[in-house]
N, C-alpha and C positions, 0 to 999 in steps of 0.2 A: 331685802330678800329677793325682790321682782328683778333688782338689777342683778345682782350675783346669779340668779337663773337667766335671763337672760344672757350674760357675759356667756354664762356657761353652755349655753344654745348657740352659740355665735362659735366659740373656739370645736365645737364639735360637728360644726358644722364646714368648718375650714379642715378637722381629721380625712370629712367623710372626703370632699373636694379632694386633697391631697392623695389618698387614698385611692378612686376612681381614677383620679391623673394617671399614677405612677401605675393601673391594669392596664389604661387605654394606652400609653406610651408601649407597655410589656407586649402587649397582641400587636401591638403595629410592628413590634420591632420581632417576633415569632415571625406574624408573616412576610415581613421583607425575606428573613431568611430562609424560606419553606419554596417562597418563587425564585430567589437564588438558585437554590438546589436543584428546581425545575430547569431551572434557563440553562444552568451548565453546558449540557450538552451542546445547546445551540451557540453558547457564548464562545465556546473552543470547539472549533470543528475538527481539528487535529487529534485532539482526546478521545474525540467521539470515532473518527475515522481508524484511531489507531486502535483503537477497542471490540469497536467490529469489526476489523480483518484477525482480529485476534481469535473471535467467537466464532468464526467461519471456516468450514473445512475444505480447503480445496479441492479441488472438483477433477476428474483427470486421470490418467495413468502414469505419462511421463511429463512431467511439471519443470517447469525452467522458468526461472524468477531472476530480473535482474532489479537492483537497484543503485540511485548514486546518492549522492548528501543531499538532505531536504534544505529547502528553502534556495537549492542553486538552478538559474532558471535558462534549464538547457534543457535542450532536447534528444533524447536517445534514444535511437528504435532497437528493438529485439526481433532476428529475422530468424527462422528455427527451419527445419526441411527436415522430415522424417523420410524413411528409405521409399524409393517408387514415389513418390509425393511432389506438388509443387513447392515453392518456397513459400513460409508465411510471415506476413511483418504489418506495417501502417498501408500497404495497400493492396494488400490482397489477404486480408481476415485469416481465412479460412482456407482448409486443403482437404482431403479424405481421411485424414488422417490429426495433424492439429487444428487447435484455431488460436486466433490470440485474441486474451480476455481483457487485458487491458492497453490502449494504446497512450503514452505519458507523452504532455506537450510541455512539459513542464513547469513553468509557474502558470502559463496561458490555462485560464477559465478552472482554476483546479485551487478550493480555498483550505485543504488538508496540508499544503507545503510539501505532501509527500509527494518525493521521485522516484516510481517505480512500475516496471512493464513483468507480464508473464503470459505464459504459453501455454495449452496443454492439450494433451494425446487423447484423442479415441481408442482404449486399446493400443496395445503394446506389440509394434511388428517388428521382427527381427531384422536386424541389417545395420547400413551405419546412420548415424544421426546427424546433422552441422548445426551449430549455434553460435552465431555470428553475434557481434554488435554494429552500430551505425548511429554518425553523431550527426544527427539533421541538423541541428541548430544550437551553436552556444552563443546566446543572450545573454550571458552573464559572464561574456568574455575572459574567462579563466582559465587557464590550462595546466597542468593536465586535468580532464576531469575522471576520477577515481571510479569506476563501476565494478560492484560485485555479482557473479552469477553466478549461481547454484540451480544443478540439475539434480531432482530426484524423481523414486521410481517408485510406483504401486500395484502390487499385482491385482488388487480389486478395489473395488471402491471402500469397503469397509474397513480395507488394513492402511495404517498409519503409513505415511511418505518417508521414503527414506533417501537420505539425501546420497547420493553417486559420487558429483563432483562438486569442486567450488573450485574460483578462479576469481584474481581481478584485476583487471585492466585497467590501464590510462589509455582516452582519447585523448589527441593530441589539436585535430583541427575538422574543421565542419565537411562534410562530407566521406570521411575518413569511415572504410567497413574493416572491421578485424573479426577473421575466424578464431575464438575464445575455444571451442572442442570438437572436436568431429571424432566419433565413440560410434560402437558397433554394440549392441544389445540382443541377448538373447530375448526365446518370448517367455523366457520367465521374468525376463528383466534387469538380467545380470550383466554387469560389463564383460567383453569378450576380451580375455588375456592380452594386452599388449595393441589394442585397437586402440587408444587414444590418441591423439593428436591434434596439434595445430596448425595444419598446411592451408597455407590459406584456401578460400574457396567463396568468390564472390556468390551470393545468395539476388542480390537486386536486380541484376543483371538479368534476370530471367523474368523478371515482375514489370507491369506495367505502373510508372510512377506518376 
């Protein structure tokens, strides 16, 4: 009888083992996945990047956004001139009027992949507007490179953007400036009948590079 109790102390004691094994395995393996979840963000900055520009509302009256294909490592500047204004682009910020918010080097120092520059107005003044492109630098030797821009317009900070124009351009080679619109805006914001165009209109020319 002493052995059959002990046999049976011995296999119940291999239950309990197994048993403890198979929580301590189950919480290791919970919390691998709970700091998973944590790191995400940081493991994909792309995710994270394209999530918070999602959550953010742009800032501005007249907004002008360009972009090209991410992960292509060229460089494109956005040069914009509101009426009475200097010109604004990668070297001269700011005017009385825009400033520009982002300046994109493209793949240089920038771990989101995204390619993409934007502009925006203090207030909304009437007269004509130029929105040029300029291709500093293609690093990734490709051509043409495809760039979309979109102008929109907001009477106040509170009311939703609304998009004006879209266009999109090929650069063809590095140094290369193309006027994408040149649009006359009322001060409520409205395009002015038959003001559109793209004559050209160098904008850098007047900037100190």
């Amino acid at each position: 009888m002493m052995g059959n109790s002990f046999g049976m102390g011995s296999e119940k004691s291999r239950a309990d083992s197994d048993v403890v094994f198979r929580d301590l395995i189950l919480l290791m393996l919970t919390g691998f996945v709970i700091v998973a979840v944590l790191l995400l963000g940081h493991i994909n900055p792309k995710a994270a990047a394209a999530l918070a520009a999602k959550d953010v509302a742009p800032p501005g009256n007249v907004l002008v956004e360009v972009n090209w294909p991410p992960g292509m490592d060229a460089d494109v500047d956005l040069w914009v001139q509101a009426p009475g204004d200097v010109p604004v682009g990668y070297s001269n910020k700011g005017g009385a009027v825009f400033n520009l918010l982002r300046d994109d080097l493209g793949q240089q120092l920038d771990l989101s992949g995204l390619n993409y520059e934007s502009a925006y107005s203090r207030g909304i003044v009437p007269g004509e507007y130029t929105v040029n492109l300029h291709l500093y630098r293609n690093r990734a030797a490709v051509t043409p490179i495809p760039v979309t821009v979109l102008v929109s317009t907001k009477p106040d900070v509170q009311s939703p953007a609304r998009q004006i124009l879209m266009s999109r351009v090929d650069l063809t080679r590095e140094g290369e400036e193309k006027t994408v619109f040149r649009f006359k805006l009322t001060q409520a914001g409205a395009i002015v009948p038959n003001s559109v165009n793209s004559l050209q209109r160098p904008l850098r020319s007047g900037t100190k590079d």
